[in-house]
Residue, then its C-alpha position, 0 to 999 in steps of 0.5 A: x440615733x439608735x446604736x446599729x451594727x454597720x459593716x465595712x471592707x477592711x484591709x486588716x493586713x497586707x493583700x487582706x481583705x474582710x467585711x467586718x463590723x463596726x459600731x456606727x455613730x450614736x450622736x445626734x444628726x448635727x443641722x446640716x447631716x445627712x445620713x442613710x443606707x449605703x447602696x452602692x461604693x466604687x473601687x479606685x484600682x489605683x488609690x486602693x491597691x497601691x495605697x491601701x491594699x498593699x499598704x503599711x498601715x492596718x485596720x483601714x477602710x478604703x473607698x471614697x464613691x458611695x450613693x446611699x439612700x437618705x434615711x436621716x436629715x438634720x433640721x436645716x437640710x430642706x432639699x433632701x428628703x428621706x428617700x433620696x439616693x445621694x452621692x458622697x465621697x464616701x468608704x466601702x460601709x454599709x452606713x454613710x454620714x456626712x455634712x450637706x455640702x458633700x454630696x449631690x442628689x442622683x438624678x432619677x434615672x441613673x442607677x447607684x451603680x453607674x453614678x458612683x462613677x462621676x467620683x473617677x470622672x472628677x479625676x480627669x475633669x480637673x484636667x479639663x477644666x485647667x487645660x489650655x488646649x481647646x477643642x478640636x486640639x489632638x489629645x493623647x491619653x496614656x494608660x487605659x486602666x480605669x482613670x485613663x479610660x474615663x478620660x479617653x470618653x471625656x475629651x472626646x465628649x468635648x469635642x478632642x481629637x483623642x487617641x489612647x495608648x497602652x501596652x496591654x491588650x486587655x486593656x485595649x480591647x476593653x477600649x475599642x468594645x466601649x467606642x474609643x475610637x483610636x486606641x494604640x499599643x504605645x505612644x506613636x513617637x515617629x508617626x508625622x500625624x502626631x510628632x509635634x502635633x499633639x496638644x495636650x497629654x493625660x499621662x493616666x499610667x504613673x510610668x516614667x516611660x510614659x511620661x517621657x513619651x508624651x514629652x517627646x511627642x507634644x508640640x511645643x508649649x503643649x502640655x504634659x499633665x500628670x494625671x496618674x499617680x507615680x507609686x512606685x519606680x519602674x525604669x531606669x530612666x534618668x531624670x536629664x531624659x526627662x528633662x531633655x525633652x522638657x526643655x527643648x521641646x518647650x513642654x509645659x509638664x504639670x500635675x494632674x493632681x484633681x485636689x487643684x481645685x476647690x471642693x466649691x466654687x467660690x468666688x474668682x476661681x474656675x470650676x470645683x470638684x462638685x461641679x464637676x461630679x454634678x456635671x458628671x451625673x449628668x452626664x452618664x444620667x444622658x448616657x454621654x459617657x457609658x460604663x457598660x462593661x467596665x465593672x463587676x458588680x460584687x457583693x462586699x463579702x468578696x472583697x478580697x477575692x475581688x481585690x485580689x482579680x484587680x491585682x493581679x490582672x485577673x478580672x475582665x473589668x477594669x474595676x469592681x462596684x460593691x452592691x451593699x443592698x444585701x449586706x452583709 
């Protein structure tokens, strides 16, 4: 492989960000590589704000969604061909590489900027997959950012009684001009419709309020899964609230954290995340779930300004997708 200069978003600083060069890798494909041109990468608003856009540790390059178009194969690889568009867990670069097993081929007729997307549906799919409440059981899904969204159509998709919360209104808007159905300002505590009648809670906000709320409104031995990351504290909430409501509400409260299943399925366990990304491709491919709407499509040079909308709450959308076929 000839040497290339290749690009890539870089937080160099705190809240900076820039498209900066890098040497790509020289070596040889191995037998099971697959490389090419990036086409498009996705923005995790959380994970990359709070843990790398405002991080302590620089130069880093985020992102983990890309769909590139093969350009190189490795000498064992026989079902992916030059020419394919490929998803993978891949940094916002101009430039991918990685083994077979970590990526899907993208269906035909879903365009690299709406298949990134299955990478922030895996999230709440883990959640699908280990949940015990089943269809037409009540769901409530607290936080609408980006994760939350998601797994507001998901449920529904399947067939849940859903219903969304956040305090918001941009947010929630969003919301309602997508078609989630029942979209609320907070957690309806003393309505009898869900008082000890909900089933199963995403918590998709990280908020310790959020939390508690969804401990009090489960029925018992329904589940509170903690499906947003808690980066930082926000209340001043004691721990015995929490607890309170977990132990005589008979909650079952656990971590939404995707990485509980295995990359591939294997033998004895249920579902993987590939899986669940290949289930996910197909599904935006039918349009079952839609993301018209929820994203800007901006070139890399912009990322700090990008980054910066997505901080502070200045963009319209909930996240941005990078366009990388004009980079840089």
């Amino acid at each position: 492989m000839n040497a290339r200069k290749e690009y890539a978003v870089t937080v160099t600083a705190r809240e900076q960000a820039e498209l900066l060069p890098f040497d790509a890798e020289t070596a040889p494909l191995g037998a099971r590589e697959v490389a090419g041109r990036t086409l498009a990468t996705l923005i995790s608003p959380g994970t990359e704000l709070a843990g790398c856009y405002q991080g302590g540790s620089f130069p880093s390059v985020p992102g983990y969604a890309a769909v590139f178009e093969v350009e190189e194969v490795g000498a064992e690889i026989e079902d992916i061909k030059p020419g394919d568009r490929v998803f993978c867990m891949g940094p916002h670069r101009s430039y991918q590489r990685c083994q077979r097993d970590a990526l899907l081929p993208v269906p035909d007729a879903l365009s690299p900027e709406v298949a990134v997307f299955c990478r922030m549906m895996g999230i709440s799919m883990t959640t699908l997959s280990t949940t015990a409440a089943r269809p037409p059981e009540k769901v409530l899904v607290t936080g609408l950012g980006l994760v939350g969204h998601l797994a507001a159509k998901i449920f529904a998709s399947c067939g849940y009684e859903v219903t969304a919360c956040d305090p918001l209104q941009p947010r929630r808007e969003i919301a309602i001009r997508s078609g989630i159905a029942r979209v609320l300002p907070a957690v309806p505590l003393d309505d009898p419709e869900f008082a000890s009648q909900v089933g199963l809670v995403l918590e998709c906000s990280g908020h310790e309020q959020a939390a508690l709320d969804g401990c009090r409104v489960v029925k018992k031995r329904g589940e509170v899964v903690l499906v947003g990351t808690p980066w930082r504290r926000q209340t001043e909430l004691f721990a015995h609230d929490l607890l309170r409501a977990v132990f005589h509400n008979y909650v079952v409260l656990r971590s939404g954290w995707e990485w509980e299943l295995p990359m591939q399925a294997t033998d004895f366990r249920v579902n993987s995340l590939f899986g669940n990304f290949a289930s996910a491709l197909q599904w935006l491919a039918q349009g079952r779930i839609r993301v018209d709407g929820l994203y800007e499509l901006a070139p890399p040079r912009e990322a700090q300004r990008v980054y910066q909308d997505l901080l502070h709450h200045s963009s319209s959308h909930l996240t941005a997708v990078f366009d990388w076929t004009n980079c840089p």
